[in-house]
TORLUM-202324 format. One record per residue: x, z, y of N, C-alpha, C in turn; residue in one letter. Coordinates in steps of 0.1 Angstrom, whole numbers, plus 5000, padded with zeros to 4 digits. Layout:
XZYXZYXZYA...
This chain:
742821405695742021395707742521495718X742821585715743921715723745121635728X745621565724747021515731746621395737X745021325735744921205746744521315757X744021425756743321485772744321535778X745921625772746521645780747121545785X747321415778748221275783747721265795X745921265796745021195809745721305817X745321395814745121525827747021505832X747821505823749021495831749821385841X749121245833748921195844748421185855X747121215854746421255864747121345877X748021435870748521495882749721455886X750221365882751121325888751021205893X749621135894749421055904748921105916X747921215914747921315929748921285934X750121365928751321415936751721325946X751321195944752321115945751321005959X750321065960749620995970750020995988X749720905990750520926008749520896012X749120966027747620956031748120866043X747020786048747320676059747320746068X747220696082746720756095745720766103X744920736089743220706093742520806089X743320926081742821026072743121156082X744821156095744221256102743021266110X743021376115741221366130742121396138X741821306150742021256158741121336170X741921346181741621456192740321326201X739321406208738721296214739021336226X740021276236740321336242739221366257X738421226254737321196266736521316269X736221396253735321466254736021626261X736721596262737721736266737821706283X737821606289738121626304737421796311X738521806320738121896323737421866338X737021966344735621956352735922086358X737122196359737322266366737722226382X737522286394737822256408739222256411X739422106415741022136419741422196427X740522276436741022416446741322526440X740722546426741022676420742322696420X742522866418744122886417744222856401X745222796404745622776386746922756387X748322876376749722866378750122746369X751222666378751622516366752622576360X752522506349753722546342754522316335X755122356331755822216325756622296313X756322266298757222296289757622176280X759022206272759922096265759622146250X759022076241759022086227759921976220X761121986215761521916202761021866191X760721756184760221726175761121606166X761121616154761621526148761121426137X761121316136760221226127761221186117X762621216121763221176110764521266111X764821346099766521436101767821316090X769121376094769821306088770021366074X770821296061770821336054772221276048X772821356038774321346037775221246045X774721196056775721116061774821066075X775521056085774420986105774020886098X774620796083773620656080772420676070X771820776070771120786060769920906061X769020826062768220936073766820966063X766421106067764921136055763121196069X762621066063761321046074760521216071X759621256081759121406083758321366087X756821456087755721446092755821576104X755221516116755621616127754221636132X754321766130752821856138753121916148X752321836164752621966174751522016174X751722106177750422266180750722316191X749522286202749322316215747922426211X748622566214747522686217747422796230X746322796230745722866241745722966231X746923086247746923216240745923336246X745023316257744623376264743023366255X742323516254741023546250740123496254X740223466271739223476282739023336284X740523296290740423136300741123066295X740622966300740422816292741722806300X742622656293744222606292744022496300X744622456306744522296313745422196308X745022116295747022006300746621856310X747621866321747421806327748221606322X749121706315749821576308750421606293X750321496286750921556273752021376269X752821386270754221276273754721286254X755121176249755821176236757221066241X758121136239759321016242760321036229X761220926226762320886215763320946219X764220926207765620976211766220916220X765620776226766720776239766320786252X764920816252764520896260763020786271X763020716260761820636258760720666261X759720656271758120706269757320616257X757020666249755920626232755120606240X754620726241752720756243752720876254X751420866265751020936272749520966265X749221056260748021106251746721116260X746221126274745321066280745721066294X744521006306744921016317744121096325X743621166323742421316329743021436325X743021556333743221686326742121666318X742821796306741921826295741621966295X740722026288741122136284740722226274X741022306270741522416254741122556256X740222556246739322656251739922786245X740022906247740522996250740723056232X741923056233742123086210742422966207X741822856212741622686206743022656203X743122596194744622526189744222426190X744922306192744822156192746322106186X746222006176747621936169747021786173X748321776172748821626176749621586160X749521476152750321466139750721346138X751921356138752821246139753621196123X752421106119752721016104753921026096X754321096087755621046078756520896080X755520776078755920716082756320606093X755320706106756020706120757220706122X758220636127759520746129759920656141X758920636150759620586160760120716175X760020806172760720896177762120946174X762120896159764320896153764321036152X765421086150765821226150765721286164X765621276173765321336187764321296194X763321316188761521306197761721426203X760921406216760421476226759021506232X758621606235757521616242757421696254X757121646262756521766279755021756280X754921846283753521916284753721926299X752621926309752421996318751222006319X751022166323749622266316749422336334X748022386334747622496345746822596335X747122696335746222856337745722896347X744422996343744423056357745423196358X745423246371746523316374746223416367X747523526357746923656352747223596338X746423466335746123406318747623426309X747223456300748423406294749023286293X750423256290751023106290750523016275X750622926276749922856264751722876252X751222856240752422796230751922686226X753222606223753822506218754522476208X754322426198755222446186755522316177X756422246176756322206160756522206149X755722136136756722226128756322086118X757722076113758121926108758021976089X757321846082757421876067757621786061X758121746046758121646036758121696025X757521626013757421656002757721535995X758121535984758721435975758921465963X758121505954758421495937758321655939X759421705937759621875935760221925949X760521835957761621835970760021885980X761022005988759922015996760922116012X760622026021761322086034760622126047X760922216054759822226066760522316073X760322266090761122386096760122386105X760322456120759522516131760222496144X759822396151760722446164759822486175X760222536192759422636199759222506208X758822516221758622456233759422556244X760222516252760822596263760122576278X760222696279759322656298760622576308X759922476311761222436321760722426335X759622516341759622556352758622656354X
């Protein structure tokens, strides 16, 4: 009876292991509920930043490539005041626009992190996805970060790196 419950139990976990979650299982940003309603006279400094992201890296050879699950993380670093993004752009490696993620400023409330997650088995971004952000603060605030940070898992195999966003004005 001992070796049928560890049989169950070990299988058991190695069908866990082995589960891949759809894209119905991330949460999903609403972005409607985020418009923002601040006055476009206010002073608020723009900024525009470039985040790298990758849905897929190469692997022993440019023909042979291993899919990644890509998280961007847009955070509001300031205590006080709230983040503005005015635009959030996803483009391919060839420089393709995917997706424009809404058409109203939004905004992120002050600490708030917000991710965007881009499916394992998404990879229509290739090895060179892209994203621009263009964001307002108010003047004084701190600048927002940007980040992604790409992972896969597979059996015992497990990879993940981090890349930054750069200010490009």
């Amino acid at each position: 009876m001992k070796k049928i419950i560890v049989l169950v139990f070990a299988f058991y976990s190695f069908y866990s292991c082995d589960h891949v979650s759809n894209d119905e299982e991330y949460e999903k940003i609403n972005w409607k509920e985020r418009i923002a309603t601040r006055n476009a006279s206010d002073s608020l400094e723009v900024g525009k930043s470039y985040l790298s992201v990758y849905s897929q890296i190469y692997s022993y050879s440019q023909h042979k490539t291993y899919n990644l699950t890509a998280m961007v993380s847009m955070r509001n670093t300031s205590a006080t005041d709230s983040l503005y993004l005015f635009k959030v752009d996803y483009y391919d490696t060839h420089g393709e626009l995917l997706k424009t993620y809404f058409d109203q400023p939004v905004f992120v409330r002050p600490m708030e992190t917000l991710d965007i997650v881009i499916n394992e088995v998404d990879i229509a971004g290739g090895t060179g996805g892209n994203f621009i952000f263009d964001w307002k603060t108010p003047i004084g605030a701190s600048e927002p970060v940007f980040e992604g940070v790409m992972t896969s898992t597979s059996g015992q195999q497990g990879l993940s790196f981090v890349t930054q966003a750069k200010r490009l004005d």
